[in-house]
Phi, psi and omega in degrees: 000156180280143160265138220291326177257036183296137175308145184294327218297329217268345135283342186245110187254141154277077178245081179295158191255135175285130171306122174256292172226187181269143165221178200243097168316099214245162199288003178264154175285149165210148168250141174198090185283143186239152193256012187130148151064048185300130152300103157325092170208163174294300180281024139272148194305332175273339173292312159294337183271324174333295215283311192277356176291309183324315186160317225044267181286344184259348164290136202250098170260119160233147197245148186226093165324339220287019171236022162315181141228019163219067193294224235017272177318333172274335161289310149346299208285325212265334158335308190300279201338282200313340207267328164328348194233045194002074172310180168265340194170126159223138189234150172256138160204126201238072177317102169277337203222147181299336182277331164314349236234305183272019177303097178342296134348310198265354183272336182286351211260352214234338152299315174291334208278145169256342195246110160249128180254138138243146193279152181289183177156266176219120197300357202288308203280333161259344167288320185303326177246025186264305207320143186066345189269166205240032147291318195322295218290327183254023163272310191273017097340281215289350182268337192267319153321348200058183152067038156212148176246132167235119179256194170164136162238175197019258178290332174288338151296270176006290207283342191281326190272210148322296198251144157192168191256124167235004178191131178264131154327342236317072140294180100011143156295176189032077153241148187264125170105050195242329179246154163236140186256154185234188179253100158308210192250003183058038175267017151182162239238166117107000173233163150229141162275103207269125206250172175033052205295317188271281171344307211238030145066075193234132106234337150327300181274353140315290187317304198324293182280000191278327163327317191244025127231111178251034145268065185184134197237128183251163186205101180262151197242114163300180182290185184010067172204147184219151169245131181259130173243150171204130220049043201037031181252304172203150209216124167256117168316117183198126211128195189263346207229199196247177185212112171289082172292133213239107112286135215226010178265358170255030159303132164249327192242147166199096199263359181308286162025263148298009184257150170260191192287151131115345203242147167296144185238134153318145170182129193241189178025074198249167190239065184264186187215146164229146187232124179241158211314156191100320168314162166232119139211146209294136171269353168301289200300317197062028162227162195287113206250333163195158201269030170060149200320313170278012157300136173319159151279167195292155187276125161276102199264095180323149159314149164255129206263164166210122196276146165241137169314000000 
């Protein structure tokens, strides 16, 4: 058990960093779920926009470990990462027990912040012990304020939306009750997210969840890959790999329903798109607003001459 009258210190790591320049924090929400296995490096791209959407010399970082099964060591690695960019402040905060979860201290502390990482591992251990408690009510404050970035890569991507996937069945592939589904942290509604996406061959159990509600946009994310989404509208492909999007709203036939466990279900009209870095797409419209740095150029045709007789 936690002891009630432990100093916060003893969850709460400090290592502030010396300011160097100004930089302009920007008002928008951002989320940027990662699919897994992130080049840790300074020069990587997704770490770099992270940090400058955030604030850069003025970004306020706490890294959240809990879904580790070694946080110490996972804080460390994003410690070392982050002081690479000269923050303003970087903080660790590792919830063992759900009552770390009401400290005051960590909700004032967690209002200052633009940049929150959480790290993978197993998505069970943050919902279970963030969900409700009231750092949850107050990360989902502080995302609504704007002028923040919530990143997360693997189960910590996994853990961001509403909806989330937390455990495979292995079943057969398409058998219904091949996957189990939660409650996330709701920082944003109506997707899912799917992590090591390519690597582990998931895409099966993505169709599985868009099968039982296919009002919901699945979004699978490859490794060392990312989505910056902002303000829940749109979100650009950025890393080295791709991010498979599953819509499930022009399902016409769907038998999940009726199938029993464990038996295959019919599903006709499933929707994918592969997205590669640079993209853009909307997630309202669900469709692709612009193709990115590797699009072909537009086709140039000769003039058609027209002969008289």
């Amino acid at each position: 058990m936690v002891d009630p009258n432990r100093n916060d210190k003893n969850i709460i790591k400090v290592n502030r960093l010396k300011k160097r320049t100004s930089n302009t924090v920007l008002k928008s929400r951002i989320l940027i779920p990662i699919g897994g296995n992130e080049k840790k490096s300074p020069d990587s791209e997704i770490f770099r926009e992270m940090v400058e959407m955030a604030g850069g010399s003025q970004a306020r970082i706490v890294v959240v470990p809990t879904a580790s099964e070694n946080p110490d060591e996972r804080a460390r690695d994003y410690n070392v990462l982050f002081s690479a960019f000269n923050p303003k402040s970087i903080q660790t905060v590792h919830i063992g027990e759900r009552s770390d979860a009401g400290s005051k201290a960590l909700c004032k502390i967690i209002h200052e912040t633009t940049l929150f990482m959480f790290g993978g591992g197993d998505q069970l251990r943050l919902s279970s012990l963030i969900g409700g408690t009231p750092l949850h009510h107050a990360l989902l404050e502080r995302y609504q304020m704007g002028g923040c970035v919530i990143a997360g890569t693997s189960a910590g991507a996994a853990v961001l939306p509403e909806v989330m996937i937390f455990q495979n069945n292995r079943f057969r592939l398409f058998r219904k009750g091949g996957i189990e589904m939660t409650k996330g942290l709701g920082l944003i509604q109506d997707m899912i997210f799917d992590t090591h996406f390519v690597q582990r061959s998931r895409i099966s159990r993505l169709v599985h969840a868009m099968a039982t509600n296919p009002a919901l946009l699945g979004l699978g994310i490859e490794e060392n890959t990312g989505l910056i989404i902002e303000n829940e509208q749109r979100a650009r492909v950025i890393g080295t790999g791709t991010v498979i999007v599953v819509d499930g709203s022009s399902i016409q036939i769907n038998h999940i329903g009726y199938a029993e466990n464990r038996d295959p279900f019919a599903l006709t009209n499933v929707t994918y798109s592969v997205l590669t870095a640079g993209m853009v797409y909307d997630l309202k419209q669900r469709t692709v607003i612009d193709p990115g740095p590797t699009a072909p150029p537009k086709s140039s045709l000769p003039n058609r001459k027209k002969y008289s007789t």
